[in-house]
C-alpha positions in Angstrom: -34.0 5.8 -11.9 -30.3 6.3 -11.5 -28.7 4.2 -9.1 -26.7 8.0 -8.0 -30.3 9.5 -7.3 -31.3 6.3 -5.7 -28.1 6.8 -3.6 -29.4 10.3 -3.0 -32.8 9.4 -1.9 -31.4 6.1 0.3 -32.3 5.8 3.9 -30.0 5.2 6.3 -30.1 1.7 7.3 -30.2 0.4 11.0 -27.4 -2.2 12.6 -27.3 -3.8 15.8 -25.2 -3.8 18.4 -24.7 -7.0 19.4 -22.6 -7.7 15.8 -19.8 -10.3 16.6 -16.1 -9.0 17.8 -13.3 -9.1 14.7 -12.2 -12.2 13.2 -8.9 -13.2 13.2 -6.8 -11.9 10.4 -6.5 -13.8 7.4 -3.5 -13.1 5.2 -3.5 -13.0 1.8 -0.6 -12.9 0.0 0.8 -9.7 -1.7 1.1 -9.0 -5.3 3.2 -7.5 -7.9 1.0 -4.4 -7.6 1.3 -3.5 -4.2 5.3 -3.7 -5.3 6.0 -6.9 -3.0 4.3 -5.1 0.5 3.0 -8.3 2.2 -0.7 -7.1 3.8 -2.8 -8.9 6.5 -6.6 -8.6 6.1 -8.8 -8.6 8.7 -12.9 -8.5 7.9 -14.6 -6.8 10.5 -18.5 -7.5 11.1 -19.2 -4.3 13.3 -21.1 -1.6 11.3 -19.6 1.5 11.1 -19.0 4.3 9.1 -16.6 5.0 6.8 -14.8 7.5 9.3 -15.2 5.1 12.2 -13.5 1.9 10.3 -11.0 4.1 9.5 -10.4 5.0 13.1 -10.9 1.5 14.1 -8.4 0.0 11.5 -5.8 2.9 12.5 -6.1 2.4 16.7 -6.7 -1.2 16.6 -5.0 -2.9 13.8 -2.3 0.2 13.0 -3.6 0.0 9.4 -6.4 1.3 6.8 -9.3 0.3 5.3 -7.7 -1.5 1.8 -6.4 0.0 -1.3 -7.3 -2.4 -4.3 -4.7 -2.3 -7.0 -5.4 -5.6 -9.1 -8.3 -7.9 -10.0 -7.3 -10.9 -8.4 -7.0 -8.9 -4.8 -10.2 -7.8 -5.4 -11.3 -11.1 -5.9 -9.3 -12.5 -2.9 -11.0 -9.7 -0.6 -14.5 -10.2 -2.0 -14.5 -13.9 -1.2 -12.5 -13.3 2.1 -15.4 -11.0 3.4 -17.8 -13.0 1.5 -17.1 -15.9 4.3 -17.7 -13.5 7.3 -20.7 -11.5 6.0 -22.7 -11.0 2.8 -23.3 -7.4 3.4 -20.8 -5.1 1.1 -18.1 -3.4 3.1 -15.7 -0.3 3.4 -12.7 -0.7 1.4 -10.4 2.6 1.5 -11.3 5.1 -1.8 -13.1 8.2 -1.7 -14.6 9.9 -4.6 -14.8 13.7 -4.7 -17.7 15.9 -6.2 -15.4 18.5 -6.2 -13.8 19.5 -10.0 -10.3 18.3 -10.5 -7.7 19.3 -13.0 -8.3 17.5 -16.2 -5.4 15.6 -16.3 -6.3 14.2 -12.9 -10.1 13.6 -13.7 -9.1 11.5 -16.4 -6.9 9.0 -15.2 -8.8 8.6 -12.1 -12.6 10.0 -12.3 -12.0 12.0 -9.4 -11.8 8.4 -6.9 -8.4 8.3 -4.7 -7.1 6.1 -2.1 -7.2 6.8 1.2 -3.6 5.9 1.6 -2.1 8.0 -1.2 -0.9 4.9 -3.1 -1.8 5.4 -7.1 -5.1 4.9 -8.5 -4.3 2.3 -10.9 -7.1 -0.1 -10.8 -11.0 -0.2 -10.3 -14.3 -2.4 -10.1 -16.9 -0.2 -10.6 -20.4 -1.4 -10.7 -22.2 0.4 -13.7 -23.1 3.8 -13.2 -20.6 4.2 -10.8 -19.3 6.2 -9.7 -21.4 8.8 -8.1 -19.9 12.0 -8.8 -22.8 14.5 -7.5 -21.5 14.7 -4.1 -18.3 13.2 -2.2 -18.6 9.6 -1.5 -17.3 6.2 0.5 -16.9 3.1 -1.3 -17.7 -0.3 -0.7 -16.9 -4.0 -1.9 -20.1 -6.0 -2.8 -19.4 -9.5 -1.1 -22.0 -11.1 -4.1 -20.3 -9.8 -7.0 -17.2 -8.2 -6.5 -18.0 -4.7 -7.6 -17.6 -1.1 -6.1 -20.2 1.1 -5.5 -20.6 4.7 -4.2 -22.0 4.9 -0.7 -23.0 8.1 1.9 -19.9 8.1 3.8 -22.1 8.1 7.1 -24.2 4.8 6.3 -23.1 1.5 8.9 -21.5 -1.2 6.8 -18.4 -3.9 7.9 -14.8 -3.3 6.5 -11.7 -5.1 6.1 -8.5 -3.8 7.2 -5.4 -3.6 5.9 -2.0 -3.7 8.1 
């Protein structure tokens, strides 16, 4: 089955409440990509959606969930969240269902950042994206890879400020 109609037919999974409060942020340093912007991180363990991480990055930390721009800050993230949590989290790209122009759809699949910086590097898992119907990403903690989830499911995120 394809993992875009197993998406489709997922249930939405349960969290508790009692999930810890965020960690303190860890820095990481900035690369060449993000054209010398020096970010903080900070891996948050509360499940939420992908529209309340963004509000709790915004109002808390004055930030966003993450744009990923090279390999080795994905790598860094991964094994950041990996030492908080083993459940994949939010990072900040959306992909649309909707049709783009075809100049657009090529260079980036129809996937954007959140924070309008270019689309200029991606980890997806095979199959993915899932282009059927708008979706959320998240960060596997286990292998690094994106993959397409319903923007409404409860994972962690990291934020970026």
């Amino acid at each position: 089955m394809q993992p875009c109609l197993l998406l489709t037919l997922a249930l939405l999974g349960t969290a508790s409440a009692s999930h810890p409060a965020p960690r303190h942020p860890q820095e990481v340093p900035a690369r060449v990509a993000e054209e010398g912007h020096r970010f903080r991180y900070t891996v948050v363990t509360q499940h939420l959606t992908y529209a309340g991480a963004q509000r709790y990055c915004r109002e808390v930390l004055r930030g966003q969930l993450p744009s990923v721009h090279s390999a080795s800050r994905n790598q860094e993230l991964a094994n950041l969240a990996r030492t908080y949590t083993y459940r994949a989290l939010w990072i900040g790209a959306v992909t649309s269902s909707r049709a783009l122009g075809a100049e657009a759809a090529l260079r980036q699949g129809g996937s954007q950042w959140e924070d309008g910086s270019p689309w200029n590097y991606a980890n997806w898992a095979p199959t993915q994206p899932c282009r059927i119907f708008t979706t959320c990403t998240t960060l596997s903690t286990f292998d690094g890879l994106w993959r397409s989830s319903f923007c409404f499911q409860l994972h962690p995120f990291i934020c970026q400020y």
